[in-house]
C-alpha positions in Angstrom: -14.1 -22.1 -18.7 -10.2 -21.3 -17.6 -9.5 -18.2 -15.9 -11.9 -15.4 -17.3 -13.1 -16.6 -20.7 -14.2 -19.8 -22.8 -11.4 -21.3 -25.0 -11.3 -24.3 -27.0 -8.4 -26.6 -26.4 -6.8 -29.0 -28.9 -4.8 -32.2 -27.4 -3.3 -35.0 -28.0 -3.2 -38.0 -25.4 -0.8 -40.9 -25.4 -0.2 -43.9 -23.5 1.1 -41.7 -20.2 0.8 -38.1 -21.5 -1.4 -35.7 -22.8 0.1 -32.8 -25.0 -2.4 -29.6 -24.9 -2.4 -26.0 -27.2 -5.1 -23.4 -28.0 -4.4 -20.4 -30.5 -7.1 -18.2 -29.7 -7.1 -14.8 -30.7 -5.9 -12.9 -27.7 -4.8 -16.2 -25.5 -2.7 -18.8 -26.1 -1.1 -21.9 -24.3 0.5 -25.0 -24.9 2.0 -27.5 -22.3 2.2 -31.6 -21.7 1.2 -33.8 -18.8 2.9 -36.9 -17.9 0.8 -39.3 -16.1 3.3 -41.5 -14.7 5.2 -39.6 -12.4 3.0 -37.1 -12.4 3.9 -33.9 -14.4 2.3 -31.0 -16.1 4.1 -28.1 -17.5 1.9 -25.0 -18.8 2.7 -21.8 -20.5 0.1 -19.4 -20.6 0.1 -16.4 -22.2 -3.2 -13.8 -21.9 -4.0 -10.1 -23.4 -5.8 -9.2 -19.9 -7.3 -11.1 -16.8 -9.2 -9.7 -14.1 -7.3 -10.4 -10.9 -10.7 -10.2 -8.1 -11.9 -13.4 -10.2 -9.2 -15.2 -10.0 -8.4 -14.6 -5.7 -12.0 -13.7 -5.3 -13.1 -16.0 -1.9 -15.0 -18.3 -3.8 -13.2 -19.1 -6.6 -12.0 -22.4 -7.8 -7.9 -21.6 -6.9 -9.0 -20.5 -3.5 -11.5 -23.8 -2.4 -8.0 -25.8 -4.4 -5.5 -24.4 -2.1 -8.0 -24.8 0.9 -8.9 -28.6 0.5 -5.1 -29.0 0.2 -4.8 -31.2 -2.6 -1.5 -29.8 -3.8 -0.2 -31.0 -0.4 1.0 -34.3 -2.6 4.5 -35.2 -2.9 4.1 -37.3 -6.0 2.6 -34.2 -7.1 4.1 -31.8 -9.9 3.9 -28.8 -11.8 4.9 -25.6 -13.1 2.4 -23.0 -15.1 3.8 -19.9 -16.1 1.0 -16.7 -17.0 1.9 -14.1 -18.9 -0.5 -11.7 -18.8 -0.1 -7.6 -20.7 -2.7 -6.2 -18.7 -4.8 -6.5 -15.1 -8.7 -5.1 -16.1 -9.3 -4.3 -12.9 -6.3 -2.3 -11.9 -4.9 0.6 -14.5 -1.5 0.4 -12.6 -0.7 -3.1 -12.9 0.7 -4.8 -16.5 3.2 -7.3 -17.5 2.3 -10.3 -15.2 4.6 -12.7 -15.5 3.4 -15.5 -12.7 5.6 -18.9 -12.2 3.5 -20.9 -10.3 5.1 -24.4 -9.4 4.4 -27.2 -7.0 7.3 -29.5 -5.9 6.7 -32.3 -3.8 3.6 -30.7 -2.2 4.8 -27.1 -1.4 3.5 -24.3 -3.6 5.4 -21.2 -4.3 5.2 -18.4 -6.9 9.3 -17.7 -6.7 10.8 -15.9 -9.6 7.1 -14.0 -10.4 7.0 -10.2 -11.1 4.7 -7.8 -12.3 5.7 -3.6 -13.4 3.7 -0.7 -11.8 3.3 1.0 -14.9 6.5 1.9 -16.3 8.1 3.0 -13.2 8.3 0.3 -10.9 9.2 -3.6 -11.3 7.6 -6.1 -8.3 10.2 -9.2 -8.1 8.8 -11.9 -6.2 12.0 -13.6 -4.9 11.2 -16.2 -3.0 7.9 -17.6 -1.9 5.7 -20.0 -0.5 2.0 -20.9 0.2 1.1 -22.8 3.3 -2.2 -23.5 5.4 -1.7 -22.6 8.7 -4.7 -22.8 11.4 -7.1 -23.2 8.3 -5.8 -19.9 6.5 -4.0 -19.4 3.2 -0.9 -18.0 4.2 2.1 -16.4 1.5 5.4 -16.2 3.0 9.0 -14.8 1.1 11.0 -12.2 -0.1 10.1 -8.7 -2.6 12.4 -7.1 -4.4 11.2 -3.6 -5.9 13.2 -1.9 -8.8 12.7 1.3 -9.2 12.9 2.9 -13.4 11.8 6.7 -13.0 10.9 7.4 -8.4 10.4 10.8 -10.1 6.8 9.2 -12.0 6.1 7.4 -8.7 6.4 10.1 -6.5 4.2 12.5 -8.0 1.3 9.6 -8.5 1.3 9.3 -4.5 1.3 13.3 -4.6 4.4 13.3 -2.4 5.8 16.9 -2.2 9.0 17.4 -3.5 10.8 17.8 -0.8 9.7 15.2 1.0 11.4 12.5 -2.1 14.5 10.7 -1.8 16.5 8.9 -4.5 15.6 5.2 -4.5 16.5 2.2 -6.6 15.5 -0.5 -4.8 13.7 -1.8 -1.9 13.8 -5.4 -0.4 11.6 -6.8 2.0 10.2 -9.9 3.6 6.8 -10.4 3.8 3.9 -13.0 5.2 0.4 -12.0 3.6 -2.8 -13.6 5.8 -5.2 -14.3 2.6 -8.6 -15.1 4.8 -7.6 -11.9 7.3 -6.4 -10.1 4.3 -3.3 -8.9 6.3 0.1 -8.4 5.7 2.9 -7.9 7.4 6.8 -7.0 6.8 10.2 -7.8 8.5 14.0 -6.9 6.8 13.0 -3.9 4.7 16.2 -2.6 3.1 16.4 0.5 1.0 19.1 0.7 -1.5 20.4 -2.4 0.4 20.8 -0.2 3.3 18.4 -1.7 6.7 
């Protein structure tokens, strides 16, 4: 079972790597592990997930991050998910998650994800740490803005209460077992 659904895997294993694909119907992915140093590269590529599995408090990435077993630094990876569409949220599409691990520190840098058409969520910078036993997501958000017109009138803002924006940058530290966030260095239009 890998994220939401049962897929069959074909692969390949050699004397220090193993060489993985599956062409399923509506998810694909393809990527090597070498075993000495330790390496795995994944591209994943998925019609739909549904994200409250995936971060739900019991799930297998969660109790992963928690036992810290990433905290390695002979430890290596990169995965990249593209995923079209989030089930659970009718907003949300266009996931494109790089999730990498250098030398023990996790960090989704270089991730984004549109709001429909109208908005696109950068994920800058980034980085995952435990911190007085909680998951904790620290970096930097970068929000483009195609049509504020769209994303206005979805939040029901009265017109003369919208201003022009293209872009909005922020800092950010996101509490995953307090479910809290909090920002610092918001910039509209590059403007503090």
């Amino acid at each position: 079972l890998l994220i939401n659904n049962n897929i069959s895997i074909d692969y390949l294993i050699n004397e220090n790597s193993l060489v993985f694909s599956s062409t399923d119907d509506e998810n694909s992915f393809e990527g090597n592990i070498d075993l000495k140093p330790f390496y795995l590269f994944a591209n994943l590529n998925y019609e739909r997930i549904n994200s409250k599995s995936i971060f739900r408090e019991n799930s297998i990435i969660v109790d992963l991050i928690k036992s810290e077993i990433f905290e390695n630094n002979n430890l290596n990876l990169n995965a990249i998910f593209n995923v079209k569409d989030i089930i659970d949220n009718d907003q949300l599409k266009n996931l494109y998650l790089n999730f990498s691990i250098q030398e023990g520190k996790l960090n989704f840098s270089n991730s984004n994800i549109d709001w429909k058409n109208e908005v696109k969520i950068n994920l800058k910078e980034s980085e995952l740490n435990i911190q007085n036993n909680n998951i904790v997501l620290n970096g930097k958000i970068k929000i483009d803005f195609n049509d504020t017109n769209e994303f206005y009138s979805f939040f029901q803002i009265k017109k003369n209460y919208r201003k022009k924006i293209q872009m909005i940058d922020f800092d950010f530290i996101y509490n995953f077992n307090l479910r809290e966030v909090s920002f610092d260095n918001i910039k509209v239009d590059k403007k503090s």
